[in-house]
C-alpha positions in Angstrom: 4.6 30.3 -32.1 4.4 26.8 -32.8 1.8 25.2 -35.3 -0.1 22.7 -34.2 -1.4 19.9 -36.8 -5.6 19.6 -36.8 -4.9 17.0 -34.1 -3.3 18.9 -31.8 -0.5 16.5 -31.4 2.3 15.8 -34.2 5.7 17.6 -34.7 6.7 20.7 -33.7 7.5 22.9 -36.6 10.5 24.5 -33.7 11.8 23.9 -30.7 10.4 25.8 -27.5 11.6 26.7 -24.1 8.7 24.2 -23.0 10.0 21.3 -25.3 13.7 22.3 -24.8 13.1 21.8 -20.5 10.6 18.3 -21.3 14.3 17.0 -23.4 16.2 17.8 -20.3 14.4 17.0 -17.7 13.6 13.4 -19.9 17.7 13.5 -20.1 18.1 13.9 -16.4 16.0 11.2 -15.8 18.3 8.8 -18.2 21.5 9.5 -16.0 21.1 7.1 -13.2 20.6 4.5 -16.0 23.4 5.3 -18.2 25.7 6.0 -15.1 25.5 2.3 -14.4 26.9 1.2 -17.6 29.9 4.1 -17.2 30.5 2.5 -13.5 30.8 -1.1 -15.3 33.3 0.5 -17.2 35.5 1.1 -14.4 38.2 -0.7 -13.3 37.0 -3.5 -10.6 40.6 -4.6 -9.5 40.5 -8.0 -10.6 37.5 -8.5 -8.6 35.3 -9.3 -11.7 37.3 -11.7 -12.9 37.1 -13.6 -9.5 33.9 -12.9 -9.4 32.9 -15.1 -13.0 35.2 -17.8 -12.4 33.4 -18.6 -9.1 30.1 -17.1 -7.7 28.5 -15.3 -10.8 27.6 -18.4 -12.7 25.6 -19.3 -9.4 24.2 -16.0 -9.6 22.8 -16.4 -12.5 21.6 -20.1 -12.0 19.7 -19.3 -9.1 17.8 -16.2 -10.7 16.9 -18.4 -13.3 15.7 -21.3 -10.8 13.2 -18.7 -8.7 12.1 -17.4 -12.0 11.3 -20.5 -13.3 9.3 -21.4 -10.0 7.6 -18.1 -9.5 6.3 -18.6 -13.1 4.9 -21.7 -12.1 3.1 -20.3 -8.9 1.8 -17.2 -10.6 0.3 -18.6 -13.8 -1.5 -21.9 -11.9 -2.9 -19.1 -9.6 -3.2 -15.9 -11.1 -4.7 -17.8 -14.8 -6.4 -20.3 -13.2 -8.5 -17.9 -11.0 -9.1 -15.0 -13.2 -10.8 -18.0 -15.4 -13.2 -19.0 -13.1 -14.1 -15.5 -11.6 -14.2 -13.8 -15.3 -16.2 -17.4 -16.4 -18.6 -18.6 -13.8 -20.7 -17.2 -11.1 -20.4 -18.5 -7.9 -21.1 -17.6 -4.2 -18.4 -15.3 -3.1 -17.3 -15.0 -6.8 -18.5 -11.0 -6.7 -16.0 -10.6 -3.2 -13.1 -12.9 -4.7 -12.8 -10.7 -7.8 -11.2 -7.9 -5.9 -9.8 -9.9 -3.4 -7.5 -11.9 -5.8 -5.7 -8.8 -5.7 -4.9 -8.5 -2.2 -2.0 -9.9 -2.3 -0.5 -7.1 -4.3 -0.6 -5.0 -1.3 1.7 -7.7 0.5 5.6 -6.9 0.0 7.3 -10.1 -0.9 10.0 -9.7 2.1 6.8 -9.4 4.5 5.2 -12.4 3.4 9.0 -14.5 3.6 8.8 -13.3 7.3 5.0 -14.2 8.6 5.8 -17.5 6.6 9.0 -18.1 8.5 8.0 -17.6 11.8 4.3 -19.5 10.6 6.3 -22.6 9.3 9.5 -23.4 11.9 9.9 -25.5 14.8 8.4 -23.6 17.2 5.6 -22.1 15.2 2.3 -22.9 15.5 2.1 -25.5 12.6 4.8 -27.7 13.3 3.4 -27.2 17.2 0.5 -28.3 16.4 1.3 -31.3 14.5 3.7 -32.3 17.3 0.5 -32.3 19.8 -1.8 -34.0 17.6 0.3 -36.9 16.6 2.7 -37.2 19.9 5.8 -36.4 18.0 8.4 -35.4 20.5 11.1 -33.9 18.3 12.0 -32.9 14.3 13.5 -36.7 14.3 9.7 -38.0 14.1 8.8 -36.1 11.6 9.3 -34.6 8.0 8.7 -31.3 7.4 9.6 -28.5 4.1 11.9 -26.5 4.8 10.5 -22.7 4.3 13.9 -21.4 3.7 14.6 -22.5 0.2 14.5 -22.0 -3.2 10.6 -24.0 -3.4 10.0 -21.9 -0.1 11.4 -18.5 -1.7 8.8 -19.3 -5.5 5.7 -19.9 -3.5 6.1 -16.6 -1.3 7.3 -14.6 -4.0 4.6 -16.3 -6.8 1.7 -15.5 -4.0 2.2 -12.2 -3.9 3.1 -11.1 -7.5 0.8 -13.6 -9.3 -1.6 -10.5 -9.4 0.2 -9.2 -12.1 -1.2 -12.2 -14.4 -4.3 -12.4 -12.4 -5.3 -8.6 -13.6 -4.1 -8.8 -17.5 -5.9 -12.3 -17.8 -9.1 -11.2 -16.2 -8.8 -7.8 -18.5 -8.4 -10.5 -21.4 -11.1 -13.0 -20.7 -13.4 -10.3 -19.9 -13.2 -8.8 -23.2 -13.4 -11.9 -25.3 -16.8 -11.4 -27.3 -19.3 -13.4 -26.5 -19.4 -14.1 -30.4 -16.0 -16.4 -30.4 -17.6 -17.9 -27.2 -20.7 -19.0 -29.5 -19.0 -20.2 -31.8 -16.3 -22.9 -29.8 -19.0 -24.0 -28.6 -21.1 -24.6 -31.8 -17.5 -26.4 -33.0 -17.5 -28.7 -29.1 -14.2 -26.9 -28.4 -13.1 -26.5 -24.8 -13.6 -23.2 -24.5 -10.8 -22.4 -22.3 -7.7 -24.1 -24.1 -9.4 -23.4 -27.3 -11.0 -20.0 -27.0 -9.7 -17.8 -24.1 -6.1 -18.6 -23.6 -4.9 -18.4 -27.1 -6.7 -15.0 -27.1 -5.3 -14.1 -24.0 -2.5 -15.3 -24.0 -0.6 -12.2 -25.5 -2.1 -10.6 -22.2 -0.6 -12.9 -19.8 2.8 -13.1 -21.4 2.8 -9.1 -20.6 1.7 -9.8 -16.7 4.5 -12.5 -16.9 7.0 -10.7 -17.6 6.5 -7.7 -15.0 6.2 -10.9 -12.4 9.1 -11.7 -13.6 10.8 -8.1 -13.3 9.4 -7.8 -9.6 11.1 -11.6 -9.6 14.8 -10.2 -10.6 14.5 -7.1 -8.3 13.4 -9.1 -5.3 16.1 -8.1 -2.5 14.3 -9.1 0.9 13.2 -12.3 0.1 16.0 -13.9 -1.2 18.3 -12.1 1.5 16.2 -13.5 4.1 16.0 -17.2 2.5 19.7 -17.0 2.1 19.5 -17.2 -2.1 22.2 -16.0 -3.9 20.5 -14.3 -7.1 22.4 -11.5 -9.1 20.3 -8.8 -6.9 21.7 -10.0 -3.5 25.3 -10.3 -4.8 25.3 -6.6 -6.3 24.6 -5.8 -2.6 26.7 -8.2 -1.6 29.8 -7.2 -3.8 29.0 -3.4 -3.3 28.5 -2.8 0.8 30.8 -6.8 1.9 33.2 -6.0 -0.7 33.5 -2.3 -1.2 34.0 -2.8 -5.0 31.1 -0.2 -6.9 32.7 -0.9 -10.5 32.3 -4.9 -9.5 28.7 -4.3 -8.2 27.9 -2.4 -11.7 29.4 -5.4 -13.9 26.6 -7.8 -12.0 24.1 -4.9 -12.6 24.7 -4.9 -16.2 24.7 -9.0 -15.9 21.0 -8.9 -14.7 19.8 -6.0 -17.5 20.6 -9.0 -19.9 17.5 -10.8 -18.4 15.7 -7.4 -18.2 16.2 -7.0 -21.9 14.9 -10.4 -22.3 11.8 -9.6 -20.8 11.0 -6.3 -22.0 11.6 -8.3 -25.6 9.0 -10.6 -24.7 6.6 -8.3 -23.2 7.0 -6.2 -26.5 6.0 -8.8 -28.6 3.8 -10.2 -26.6 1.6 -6.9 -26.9 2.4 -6.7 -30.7 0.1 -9.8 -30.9 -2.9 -8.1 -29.1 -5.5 -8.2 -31.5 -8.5 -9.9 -32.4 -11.2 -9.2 -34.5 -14.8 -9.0 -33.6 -17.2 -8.4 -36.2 -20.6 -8.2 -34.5 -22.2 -4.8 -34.5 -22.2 -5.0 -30.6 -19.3 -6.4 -29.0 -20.7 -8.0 -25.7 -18.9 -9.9 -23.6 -20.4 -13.8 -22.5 -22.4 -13.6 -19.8 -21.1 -15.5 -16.5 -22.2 -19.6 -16.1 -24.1 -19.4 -13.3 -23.1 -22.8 -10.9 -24.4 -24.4 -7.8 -23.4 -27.3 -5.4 -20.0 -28.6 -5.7 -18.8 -27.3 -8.9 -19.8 -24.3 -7.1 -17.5 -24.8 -3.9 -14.5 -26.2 -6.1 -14.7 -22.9 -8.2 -14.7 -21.1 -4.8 -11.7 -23.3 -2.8 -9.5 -22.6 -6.0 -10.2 -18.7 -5.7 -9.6 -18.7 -2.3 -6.7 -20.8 -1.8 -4.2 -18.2 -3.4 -5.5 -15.3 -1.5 -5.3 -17.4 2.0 -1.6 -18.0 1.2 -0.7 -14.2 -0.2 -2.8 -12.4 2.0 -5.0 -13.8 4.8 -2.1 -15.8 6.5 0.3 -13.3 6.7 -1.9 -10.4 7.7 -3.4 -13.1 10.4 -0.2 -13.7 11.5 0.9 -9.8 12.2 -2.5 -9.1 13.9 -2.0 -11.8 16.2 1.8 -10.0 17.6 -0.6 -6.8 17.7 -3.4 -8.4 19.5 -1.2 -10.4 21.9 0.9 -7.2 23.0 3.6 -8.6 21.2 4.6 -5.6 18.6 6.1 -2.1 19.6 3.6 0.9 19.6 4.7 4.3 17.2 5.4 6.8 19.6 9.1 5.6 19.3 11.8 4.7 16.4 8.2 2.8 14.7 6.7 6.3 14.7 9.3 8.0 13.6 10.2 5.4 10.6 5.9 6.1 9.6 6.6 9.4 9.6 9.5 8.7 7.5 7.8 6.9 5.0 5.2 8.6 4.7 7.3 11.9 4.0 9.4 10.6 1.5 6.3 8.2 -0.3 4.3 11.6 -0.7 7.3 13.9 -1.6 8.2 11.3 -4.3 4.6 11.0 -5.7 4.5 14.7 -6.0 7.8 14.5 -8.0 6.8 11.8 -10.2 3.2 12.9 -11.2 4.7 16.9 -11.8 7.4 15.6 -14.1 5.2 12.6 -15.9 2.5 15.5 -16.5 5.0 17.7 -17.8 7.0 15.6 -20.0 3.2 14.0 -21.1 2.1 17.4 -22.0 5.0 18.3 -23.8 5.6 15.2 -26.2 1.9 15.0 -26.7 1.3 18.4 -28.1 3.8 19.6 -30.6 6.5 17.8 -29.1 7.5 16.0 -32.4 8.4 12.3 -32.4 12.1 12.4 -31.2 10.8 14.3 -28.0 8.3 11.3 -27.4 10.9 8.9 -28.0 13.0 10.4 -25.4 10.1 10.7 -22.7 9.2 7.4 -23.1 13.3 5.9 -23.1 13.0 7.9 -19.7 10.7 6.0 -17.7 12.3 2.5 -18.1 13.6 3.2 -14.9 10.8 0.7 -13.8 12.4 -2.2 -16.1 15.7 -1.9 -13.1 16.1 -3.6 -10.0 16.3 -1.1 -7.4 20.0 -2.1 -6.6 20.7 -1.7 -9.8 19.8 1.8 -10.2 21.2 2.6 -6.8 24.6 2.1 -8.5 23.7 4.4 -11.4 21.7 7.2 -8.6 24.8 7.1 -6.3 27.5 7.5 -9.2 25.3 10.6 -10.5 25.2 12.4 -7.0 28.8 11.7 -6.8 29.7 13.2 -10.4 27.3 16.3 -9.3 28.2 16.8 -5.8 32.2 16.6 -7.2 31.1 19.4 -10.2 29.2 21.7 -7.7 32.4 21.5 -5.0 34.3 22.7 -7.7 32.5 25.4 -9.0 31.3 26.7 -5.6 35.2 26.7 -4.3 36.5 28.1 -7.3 33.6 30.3 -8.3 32.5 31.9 -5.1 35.0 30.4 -2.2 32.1 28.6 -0.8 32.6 25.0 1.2 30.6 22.5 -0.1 29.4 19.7 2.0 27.7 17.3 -1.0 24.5 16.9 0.5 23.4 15.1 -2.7 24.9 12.4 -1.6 24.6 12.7 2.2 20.9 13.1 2.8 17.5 11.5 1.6 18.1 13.5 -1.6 19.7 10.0 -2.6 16.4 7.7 -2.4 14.0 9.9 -3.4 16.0 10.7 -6.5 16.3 6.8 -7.0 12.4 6.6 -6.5 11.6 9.0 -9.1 13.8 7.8 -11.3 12.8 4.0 -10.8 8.4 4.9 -10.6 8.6 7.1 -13.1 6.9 4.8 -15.7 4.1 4.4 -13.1 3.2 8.0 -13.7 4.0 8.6 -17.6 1.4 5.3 -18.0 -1.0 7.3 -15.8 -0.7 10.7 -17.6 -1.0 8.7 -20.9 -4.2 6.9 -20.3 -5.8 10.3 -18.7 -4.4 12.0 -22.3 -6.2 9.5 -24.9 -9.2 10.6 -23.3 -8.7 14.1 -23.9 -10.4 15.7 -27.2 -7.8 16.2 -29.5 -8.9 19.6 -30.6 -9.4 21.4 -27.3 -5.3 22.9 -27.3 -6.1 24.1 -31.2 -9.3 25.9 -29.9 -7.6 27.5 -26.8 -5.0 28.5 -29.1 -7.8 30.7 -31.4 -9.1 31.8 -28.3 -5.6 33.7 -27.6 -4.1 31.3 -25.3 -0.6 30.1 -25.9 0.6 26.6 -25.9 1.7 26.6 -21.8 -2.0 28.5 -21.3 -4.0 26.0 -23.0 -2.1 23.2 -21.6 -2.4 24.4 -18.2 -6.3 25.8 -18.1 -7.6 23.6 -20.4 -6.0 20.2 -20.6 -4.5 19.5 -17.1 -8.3 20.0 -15.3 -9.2 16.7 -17.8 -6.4 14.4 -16.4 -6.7 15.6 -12.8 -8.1 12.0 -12.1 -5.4 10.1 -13.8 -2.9 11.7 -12.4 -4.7 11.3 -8.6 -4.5 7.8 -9.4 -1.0 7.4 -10.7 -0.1 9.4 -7.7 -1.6 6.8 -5.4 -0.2 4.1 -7.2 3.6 5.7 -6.7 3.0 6.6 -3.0 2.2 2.6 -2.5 5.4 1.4 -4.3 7.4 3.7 -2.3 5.4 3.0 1.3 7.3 -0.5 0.3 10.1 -0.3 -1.4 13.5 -1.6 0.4 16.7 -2.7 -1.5 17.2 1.2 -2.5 16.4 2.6 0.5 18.3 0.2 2.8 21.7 1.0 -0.2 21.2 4.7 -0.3 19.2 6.1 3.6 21.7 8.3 5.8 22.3 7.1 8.9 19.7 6.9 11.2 16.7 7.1 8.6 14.2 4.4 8.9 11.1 4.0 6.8 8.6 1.3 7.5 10.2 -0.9 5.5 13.7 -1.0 6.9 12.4 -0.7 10.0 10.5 -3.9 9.8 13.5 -5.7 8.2 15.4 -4.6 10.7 13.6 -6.5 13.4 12.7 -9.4 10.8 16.0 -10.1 10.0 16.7 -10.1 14.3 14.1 -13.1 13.9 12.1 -10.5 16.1 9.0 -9.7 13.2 6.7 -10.1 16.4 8.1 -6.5 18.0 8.0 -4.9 14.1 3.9 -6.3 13.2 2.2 -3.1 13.8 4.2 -1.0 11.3 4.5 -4.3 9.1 0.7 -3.9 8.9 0.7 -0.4 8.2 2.6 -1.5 4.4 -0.3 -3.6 3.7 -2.8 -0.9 4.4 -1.6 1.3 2.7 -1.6 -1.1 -0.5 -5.4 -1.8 0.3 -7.3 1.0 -1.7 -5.4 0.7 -4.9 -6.4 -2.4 -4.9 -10.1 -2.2 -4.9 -10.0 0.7 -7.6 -7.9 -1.7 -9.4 -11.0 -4.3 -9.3 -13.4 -2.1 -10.0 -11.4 -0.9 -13.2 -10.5 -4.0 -14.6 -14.5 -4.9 -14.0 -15.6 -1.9 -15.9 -13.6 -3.4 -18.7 -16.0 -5.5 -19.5 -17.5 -4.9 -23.3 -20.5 -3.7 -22.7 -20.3 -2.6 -19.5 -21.5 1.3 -18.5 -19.4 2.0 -15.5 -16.8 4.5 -16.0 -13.0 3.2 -15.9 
């Protein structure tokens, strides 16, 4: 019997088997991430030490060079045009609100490929310059080179600059239409004066998880030939053979993550602002017309041409010219594939989010939420990273259970922990497992806190009332985290390319297979089916962050 405090949620007066299995299964989820740090530990042979003296501190320059532009790209477009959608009303303004997100359904590595084959020689830009002005050859001409470090920020910025896009919109939309009054009654510009400095704290957050995406980036800068600390973990750990090397860069690009999980934090410390109107409504749109109008609408629609409608263009024109391979063969297969794993891993995910959510949240004490919530900065790690730290963990238990199966009962062994899929879809749990606890949470602090305490005097024990009466309330939240996991995974690619047995495609590696062949034409179909399949989050992202608005009676 545990008692529960008038809240329903504070510290357990004793442990339970239901908090006891929460702290392990939180534990279990912890040693992928502490493996890598035990693998750094190891002995590289020397390899480390060549490794600092020559390539590492380019490494390191370079991930700080495409962060530096992809902050640039993402703030001009993601601030820029969450102000004038959030500020003005426009035509089109109503459609460009959701569809500054679409880009978020584009993988970065996709949108390095369209671009690619878009940009070169022989594609149709170039091509068509070459007609137009009689040009015979690349002699005549200057043209930017695609396949550089400028090339690799403006495809990874137009694709991730809806991180800032949503958390600035959130912000502007909920500045009271009080402060708005009043820089106005003082002639301040309203923007620089009013709404960043409130919002600010906002897009510092969306910053630094464009930045995370940034770090973790594998096909991109593989493609564009950029040596950043994620391409020389894969680098040292599949070219070199060296794990113990590949785990000393790993740990060498958690320094940055650190950094920016230290900003993010602090950024989100300074959240606040007081209104203190009875009311708190948000300003009402500026209505505009003419060419204020059309410039408001050019700037909203250049960054979702570039992340979205040129790339997706350029895929359905391979489908539509017969160019791309149907899915009855390896394509279908690799759908199948995906779509297998993406569904098995949501499942995971959401089941142990809801449990450990559950558990810390009612009776769980504070060290139990500590734990829970240590356990889902999986998301914070590139996915090479924690490939190290999911492979060393396999190997360890694989090793443990030969040993006691042999010993024990005389029984062979094979390790298919680290010989089958078991490998990424422990990764993705591991890695999306944030995306799920921040589901679970924001399904929880809508929950009435005293609904357990009155199952409870009803007769039902804690595991009853949990599971009749306060799972049914978060069934929604937890549909939508689930969605949002089964899109992450339709795209993820460093850790499934590290850690897939042989012969297991999924969309992704299937389409960098054939991209990195320079034959994305064959590969456009399934290529298409990872931006579909990013499409509906997207537009009940939109309609959430709208519903944001103070004021505002549509449900979240």
């Amino acid at each position: 019997m545990v008692a529960i405090p008038a809240s329903g949620r504070g510290n357990a007066t004793r442990i339970t088997a239901l908090h006891l299995a929460s702290g392990l299964l939180a534990a279990a989820l912890l040693l992928p991430i502490l493996a890598v740090f035990l693998t750094a530990m190891g002995d590289s042979e020397g390899l480390w030490a060549h490794l600092a003296s020559t390539v590492l501190p380019l490494y390191v320059w370079n991930t700080l060079l495409l962060m530096a532009g992809v902050t640039v790209v993402s703030l001009g477009f993601g601030v820029g045009s969450a102000w004038l959608v959030a500020r003005y009303a426009f035509p089109g303004s109503r459609v460009l609100e959701w569809a500054l997100l679409l880009p978020a359904a584009v993988p970065g590595y996709l949108i390095a490929y369209t671009y690619t084959d878009f940009l070169e020689y022989a594609g149709p830009v170039q091509a068509s310059l070459r007609s137009l002005f009689g040009w015979s050859s690349a002699r005549d001409y200057w043209f930017p080179e695609i396949r550089s470090m400028y090339g690799a920020s403006l495809v990874l910025g137009a694709v991730l600059y809806p991180y800032v896009y949503m958390m600035a919109r959130t912000a502007f939309l909920q500045t009271p239409a009080s402060m708005m009054e009043a820089g106005q009654l003082a002639r301040r510009n309203l923007f620089w004066s009013i709404a960043l400095p409130l919002a600010r704290p906002a897009i510092i957050a969306g910053l630094a998880l464009v930045l995370m995406e940034t770090i973790s980036d594998f096909g991109t800068v593989e493609y564009f030939a950029i040596q950043t600390l994620t391409l020389g973990i894969f680098n040292v750990w599949l070219g070199m053979n060296n794990l113990s090397a590949a785990a000393q860069i790993a740990c060498v690009a958690f320094v940055l993550i650190l950094a920016l999980l230290a900003l993010e934090t602090v950024a989100r410390s300074r959240r606040r602002f007081a209104d203190t109107s009875r009311r708190q409504l948000a300003a009402s749109p500026v209505p505009l017309q003419g060419r204020r109008a059309l410039f408001c609408f050019l700037a909203c629609a250049l960054p979702v041409t570039i992340g979205f409608v040129i790339p997706v263009a350029v895929l359905l024109s391979f489908v539509l010219k017969g160019y791309s391979l149907d899915l009855t063969g390896g394509a279908g297969a690799a759908a199948i594939n995906s779509l297998g794993v993406a569904l098995l891993v949501a499942f995971l995910v959401m089941a142990a989010a809801t449990f450990l959510g559950l558990a810390s949240a009612y009776g769980g004490g504070s060290h139990l939420r500590r734990l829970t919530a240590v356990a889902s900065i999986g998301y914070a790690f590139p996915g090479t990273i924690l490939a190290v730290g999911v492979v060393t963990t396999a190997g360890y238990l694989d090793g443990g259970i030969a040993r006691i199966s042999d010993g024990l009962f005389g029984i062979s062994y094979s390790g298919w922990l680290t010989s089958g899929v078991g490998l990424v879809v422990l990764a993705c749990v591991v890695r999306f497992q944030a995306v799920g606890r921040g589901a679970v949470a924001s399904g929880l602090e809508r929950v009435p806190p005293h609904l357990v305490e009155a199952g409870r005097m009803l007769g039902q024990t804690l595991s009853g009332s949990l599971v009749k009466i306060v799972t049914p309330l978060i069934r929604s939240s937890v549909a939508a985290g689930a969605v949002l996991v089964f899109v992450d995974v339709m795209k993820e690619l460093p850790m499934t390319l590290l850690l897939r047995p042989f012969n297991f495609e999924t969309l992704a590696t299937y389409v960098y297979q054939y991209a990195k062949d320079e034959l994305l034409e064959e590969a456009a179909l399934p290529a298409l089916l990872i931006v579909a399949a990013g499409i509906l989050p997207v537009i009940v992202l939109s309609r959430a962050i709208s519903a944001s608005r103070p004021g505002c009676r549509r449900p979240a």
